[in-house]
C-alpha positions in Angstrom: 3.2 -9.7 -13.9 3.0 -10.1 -17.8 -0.2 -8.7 -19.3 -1.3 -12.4 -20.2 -1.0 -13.5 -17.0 -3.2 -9.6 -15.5 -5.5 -10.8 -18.4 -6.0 -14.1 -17.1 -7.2 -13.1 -13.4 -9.6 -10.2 -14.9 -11.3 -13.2 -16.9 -11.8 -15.5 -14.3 -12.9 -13.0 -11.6 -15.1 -11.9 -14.4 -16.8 -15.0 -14.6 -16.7 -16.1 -10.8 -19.0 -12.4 -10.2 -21.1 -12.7 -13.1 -22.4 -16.0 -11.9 -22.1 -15.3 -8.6 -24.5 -11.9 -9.6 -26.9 -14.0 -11.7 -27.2 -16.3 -9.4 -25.5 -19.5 -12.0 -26.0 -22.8 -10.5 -22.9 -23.2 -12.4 -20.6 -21.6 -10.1 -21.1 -24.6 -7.3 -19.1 -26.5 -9.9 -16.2 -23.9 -9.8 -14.7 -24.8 -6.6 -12.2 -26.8 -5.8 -12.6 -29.8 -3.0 -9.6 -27.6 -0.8 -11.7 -24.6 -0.6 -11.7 -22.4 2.5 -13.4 -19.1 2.8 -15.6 -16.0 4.7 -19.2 -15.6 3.8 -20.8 -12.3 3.4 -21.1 -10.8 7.2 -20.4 -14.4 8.8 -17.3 -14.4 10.6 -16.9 -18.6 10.6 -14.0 -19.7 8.3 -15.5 -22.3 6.0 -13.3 -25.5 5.7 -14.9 -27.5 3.4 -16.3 -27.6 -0.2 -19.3 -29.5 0.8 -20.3 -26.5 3.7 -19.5 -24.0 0.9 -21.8 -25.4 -1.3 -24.7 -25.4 1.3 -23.5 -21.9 2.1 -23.9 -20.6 -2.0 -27.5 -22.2 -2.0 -28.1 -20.4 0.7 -27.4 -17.4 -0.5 -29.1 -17.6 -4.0 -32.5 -18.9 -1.8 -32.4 -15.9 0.4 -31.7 -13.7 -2.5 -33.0 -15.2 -5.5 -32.7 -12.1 -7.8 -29.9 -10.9 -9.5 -27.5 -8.6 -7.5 -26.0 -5.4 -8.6 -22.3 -5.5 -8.4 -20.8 -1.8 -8.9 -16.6 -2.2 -9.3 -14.9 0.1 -7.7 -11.5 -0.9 -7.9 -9.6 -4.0 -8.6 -5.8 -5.6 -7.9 -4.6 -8.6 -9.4 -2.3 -10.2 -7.8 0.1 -13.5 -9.7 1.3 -16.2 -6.4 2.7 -18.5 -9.2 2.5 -20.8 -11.9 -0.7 -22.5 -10.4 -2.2 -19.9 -7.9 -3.9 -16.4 -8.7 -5.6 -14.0 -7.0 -8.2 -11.0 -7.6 -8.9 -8.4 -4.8 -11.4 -6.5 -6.0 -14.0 -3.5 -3.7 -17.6 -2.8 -4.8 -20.7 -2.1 -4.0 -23.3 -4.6 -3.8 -27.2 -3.8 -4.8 -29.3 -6.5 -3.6 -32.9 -6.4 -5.5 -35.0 -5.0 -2.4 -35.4 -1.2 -1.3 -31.6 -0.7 0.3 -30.5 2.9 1.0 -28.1 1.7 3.7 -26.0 -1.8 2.0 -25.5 -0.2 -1.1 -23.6 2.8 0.3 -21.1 0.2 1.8 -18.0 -1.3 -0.1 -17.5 -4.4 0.4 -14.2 -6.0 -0.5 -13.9 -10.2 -2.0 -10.5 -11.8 -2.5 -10.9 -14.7 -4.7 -7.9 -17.6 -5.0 -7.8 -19.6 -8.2 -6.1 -22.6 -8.0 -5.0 -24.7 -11.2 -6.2 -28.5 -11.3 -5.5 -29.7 -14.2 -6.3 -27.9 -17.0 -8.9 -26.3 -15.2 -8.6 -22.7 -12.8 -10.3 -23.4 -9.8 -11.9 -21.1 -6.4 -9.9 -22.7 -3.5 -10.7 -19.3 -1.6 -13.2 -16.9 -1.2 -13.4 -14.4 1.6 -16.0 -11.5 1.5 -16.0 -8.8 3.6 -19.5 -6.8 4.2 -18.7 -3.9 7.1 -22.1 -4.6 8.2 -22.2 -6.6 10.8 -22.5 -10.5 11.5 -25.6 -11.5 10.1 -28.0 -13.9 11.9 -28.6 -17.8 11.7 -29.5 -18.6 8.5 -28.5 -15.7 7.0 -25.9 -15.0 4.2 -26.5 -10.9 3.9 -28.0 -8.9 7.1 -31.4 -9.0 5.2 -33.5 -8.8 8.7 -31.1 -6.2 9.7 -31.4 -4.0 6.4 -35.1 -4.6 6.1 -35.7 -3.5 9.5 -33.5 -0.2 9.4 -34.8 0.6 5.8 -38.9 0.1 7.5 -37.2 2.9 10.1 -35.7 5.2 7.2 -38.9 4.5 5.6 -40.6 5.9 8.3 -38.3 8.6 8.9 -38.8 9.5 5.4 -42.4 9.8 5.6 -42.3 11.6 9.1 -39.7 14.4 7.9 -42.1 14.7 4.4 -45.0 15.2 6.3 -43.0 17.5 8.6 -42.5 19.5 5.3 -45.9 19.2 3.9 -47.1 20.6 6.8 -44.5 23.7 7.2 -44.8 24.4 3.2 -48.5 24.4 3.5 -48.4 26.6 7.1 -46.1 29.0 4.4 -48.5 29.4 1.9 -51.0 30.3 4.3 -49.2 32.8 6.2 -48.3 34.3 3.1 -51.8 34.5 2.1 -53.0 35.4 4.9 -53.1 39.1 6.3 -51.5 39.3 9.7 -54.1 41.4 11.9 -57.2 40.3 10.6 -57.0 36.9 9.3 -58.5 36.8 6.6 -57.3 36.6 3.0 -54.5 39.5 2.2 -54.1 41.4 -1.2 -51.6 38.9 -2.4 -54.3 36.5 -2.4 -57.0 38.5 -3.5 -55.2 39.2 -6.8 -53.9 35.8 -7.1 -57.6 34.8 -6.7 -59.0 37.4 -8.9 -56.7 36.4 -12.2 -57.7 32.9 -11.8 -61.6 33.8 -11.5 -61.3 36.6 -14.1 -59.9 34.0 -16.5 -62.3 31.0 -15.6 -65.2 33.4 -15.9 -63.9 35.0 -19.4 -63.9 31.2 -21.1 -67.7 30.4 -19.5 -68.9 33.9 -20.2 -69.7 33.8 -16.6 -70.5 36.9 -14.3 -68.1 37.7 -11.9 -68.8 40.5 -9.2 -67.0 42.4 -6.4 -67.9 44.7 -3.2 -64.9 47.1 -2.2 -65.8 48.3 0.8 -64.1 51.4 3.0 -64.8 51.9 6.8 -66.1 55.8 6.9 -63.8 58.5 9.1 -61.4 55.7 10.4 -58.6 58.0 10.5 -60.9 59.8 13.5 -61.4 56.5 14.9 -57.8 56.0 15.3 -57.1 59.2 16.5 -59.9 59.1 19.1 -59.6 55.6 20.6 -55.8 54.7 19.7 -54.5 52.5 16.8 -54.7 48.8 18.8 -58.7 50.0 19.1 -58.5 50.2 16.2 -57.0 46.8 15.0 -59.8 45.3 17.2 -62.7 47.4 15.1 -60.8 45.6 11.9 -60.3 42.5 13.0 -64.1 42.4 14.2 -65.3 43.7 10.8 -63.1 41.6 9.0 -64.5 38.5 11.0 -68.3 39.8 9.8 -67.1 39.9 6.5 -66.0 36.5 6.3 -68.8 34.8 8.2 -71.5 37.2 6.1 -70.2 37.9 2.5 -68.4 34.9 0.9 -70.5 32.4 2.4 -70.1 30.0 -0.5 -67.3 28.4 -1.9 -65.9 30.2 -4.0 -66.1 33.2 -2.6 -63.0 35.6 -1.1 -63.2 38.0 1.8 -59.9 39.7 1.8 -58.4 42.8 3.4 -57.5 44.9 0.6 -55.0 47.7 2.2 -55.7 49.5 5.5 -59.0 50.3 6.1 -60.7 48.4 3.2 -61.7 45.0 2.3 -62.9 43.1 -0.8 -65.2 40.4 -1.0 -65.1 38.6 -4.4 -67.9 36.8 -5.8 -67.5 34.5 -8.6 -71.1 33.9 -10.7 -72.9 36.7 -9.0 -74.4 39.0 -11.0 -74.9 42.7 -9.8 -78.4 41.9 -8.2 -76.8 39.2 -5.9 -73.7 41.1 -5.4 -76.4 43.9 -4.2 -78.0 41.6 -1.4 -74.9 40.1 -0.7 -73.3 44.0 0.2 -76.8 44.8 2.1 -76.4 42.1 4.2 -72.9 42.7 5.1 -73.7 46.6 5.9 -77.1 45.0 8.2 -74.5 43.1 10.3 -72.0 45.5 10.7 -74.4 47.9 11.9 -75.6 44.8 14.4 -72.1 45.2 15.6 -73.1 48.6 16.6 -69.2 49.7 17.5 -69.3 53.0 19.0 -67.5 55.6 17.4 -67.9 59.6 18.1 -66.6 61.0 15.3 -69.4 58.9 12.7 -72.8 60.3 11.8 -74.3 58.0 13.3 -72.1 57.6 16.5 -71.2 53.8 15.5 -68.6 52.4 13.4 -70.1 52.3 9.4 -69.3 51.4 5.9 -69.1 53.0 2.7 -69.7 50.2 -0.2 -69.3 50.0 -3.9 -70.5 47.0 -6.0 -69.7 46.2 -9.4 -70.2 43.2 -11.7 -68.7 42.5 -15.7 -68.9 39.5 -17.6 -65.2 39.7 -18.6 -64.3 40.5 -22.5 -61.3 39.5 -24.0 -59.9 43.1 -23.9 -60.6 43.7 -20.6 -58.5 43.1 -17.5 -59.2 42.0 -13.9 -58.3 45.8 -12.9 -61.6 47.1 -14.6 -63.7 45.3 -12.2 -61.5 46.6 -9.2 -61.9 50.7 -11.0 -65.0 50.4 -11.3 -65.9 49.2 -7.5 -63.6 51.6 -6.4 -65.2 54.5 -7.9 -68.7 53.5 -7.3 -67.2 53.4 -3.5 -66.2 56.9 -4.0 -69.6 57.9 -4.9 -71.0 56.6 -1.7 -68.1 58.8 0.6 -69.2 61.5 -1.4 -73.5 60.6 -1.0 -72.6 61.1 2.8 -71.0 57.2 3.3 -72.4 54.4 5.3 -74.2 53.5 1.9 -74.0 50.8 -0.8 -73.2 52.2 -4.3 -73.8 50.1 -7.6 -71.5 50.3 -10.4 -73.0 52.4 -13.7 -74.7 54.8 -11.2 -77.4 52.4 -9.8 -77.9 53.9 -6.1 -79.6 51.6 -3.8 -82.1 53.6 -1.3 -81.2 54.4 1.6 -82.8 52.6 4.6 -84.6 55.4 6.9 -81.4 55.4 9.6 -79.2 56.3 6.7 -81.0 59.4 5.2 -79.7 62.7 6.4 -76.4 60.9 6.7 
């Protein structure tokens, strides 16, 4: 085949696909009155021009919008003087949501036949592997719109499906495994982000560390799943008790201790807030031999900054730590405010 002649077929298949993809009224006057051919999924041979013609109209009513036609490989093919042919595979992207069509190739074989002094279609066969389409139909739109509603659906199902796994992640990795309540990784994610918001409103921002006094007896005296129970019951009165707004973070802070953060408190309400965590606690009333006071308490210690630029989130955590120290050393069971403020003891803590 000369390069003229390879040249030739290129430009006519060229112009049969772009009108056929724009959707060209013009194209109905490209065929010739001999024309035979296969439509889309339809496996009827067409005989005559006149059916063809209905069948193009068809087409461009059922898909009115120009179609994506993505070449993937093309043969030209010289029968003679007065006949050429194009065989050409692509894949077609009809304008509607279509994740399944467009991963087909379909294959066209177009016959040009000379009249004249005119090249005209006296075939056209196209071949879509997607089944045979229903009355009416030139492309399986029924068909592809109703699998695409069930990939749709699919979609959503497996997303949500994800959603929901992602979002039981992030709360198991929050989340401290015996007790339930928030774990140190969230604590110190949550005290960063309330340090910061309360450093640019030159808001207050307070925290109780609390320590549960002679544990290590407990656990010794009653066995260690006694004494997940005692933790997982005082963990459970810290939550319902001290961060009772929102906002607030109870958290288990490493072993025996816990944290309750309390964003906008200043020490005063932090104080009442620790008092009436230690009142319930004692309601609990969890016997333990080897406490003062023969029932499971708490040592406390409070403190409260309005954060400064030079400070970090570990200053308020030092100084509820040590002001927690001060109460194991005052005899425990006993709330300790930061800068040396002692709240009095209530009459069943003196002596202790």
């Amino acid at each position: 085949m000369t390069p003229e002649r390879q040249r030739l077929i290129r430009l006519l298949f060229d112009e049969y696909i772009e009108m056929y993809a724009t959707r060209d009224a013009r194209l109905l006057t490209r065929f010739s009155d001999n024309f035979s051919g296969f439509a889309g999924s339809s496996d009827q041979l067409v005989k005559t021009r006149s059916e063809w013609l209905n069948i193009t109209q068809q087409d461009f009513a059922q898909v009115p919008g120009r179609i994506g036609i993505e070449l993937v490989d093309f043969f030209a093919q010289d029968w003679g003087d007065d006949v050429l042919a194009a065989t050409a595979f692509f894949h077609i992207r009809l304008p509607l949501e279509d994740a399944l069509l467009a991963r087909e190739t379909a294959r066209l074989v177009v016959v040009f036949y000379r009249e004249g002094d005119d090249w005209k279609v006296v075939h056209s066969s196209t071949s879509i592997p997607f089944g045979v389409v229903r009355e009416g139909e030139v492309y399986p739109m029924e068909q592809l719109q109703a699998q695409n509603r069930e990939l749709q659906a699919l979609v959503e199902e497996r997303t949500q499906a994800l959603a929901d796994a992602n979002q039981r992640l992030q709360w198991i990795s929050n989340t401290d495994g015996l007790t339930g309540i928030a774990n140190r990784r969230h604590f110190d994610q949550t005290l960063a982000h309330e340090w910061a918001r309360a450093q640019r409103a030159g808001a207050p921002l307070s925290l109780i560390l609390l320590d549960v006094d002679v544990f290590k007896h407990f656990n010794d005296h009653y066995g260690h799943l006694a004494g997940d129970k005692c933790l997982q019951a005082l963990a459970l009165t810290l939550a319902q008790t001290g961060a009772r707004r929102d906002g607030d973070l109870a958290a288990r802070f490493g072993g025996e201790e816990f944290v309750v953060l309390l964003p906008g408190a200043d020490m005063a309400a932090a104080g009442e807030v620790a008092l009436h965590i230690q009142q319930a606690i004692q309601q609990l009333a969890l016997p333990h031999e080897g406490a003062p006071h023969g029932i499971v308490t708490v040592s406390f210690g409070v403190a409260s900054v309005v954060p400064q630029r030079d400070d970090t989130p570990d200053t308020l955590v030092r100084r509820a730590d040590r002001a927690m120290y001060r109460a194991k050393q005052a005899g425990r069971n006993r709330i300790e405010l930061d800068g040396g403020a002692r709240e009095p003891p209530s009459a069943d803590q003196e002596g202790g």
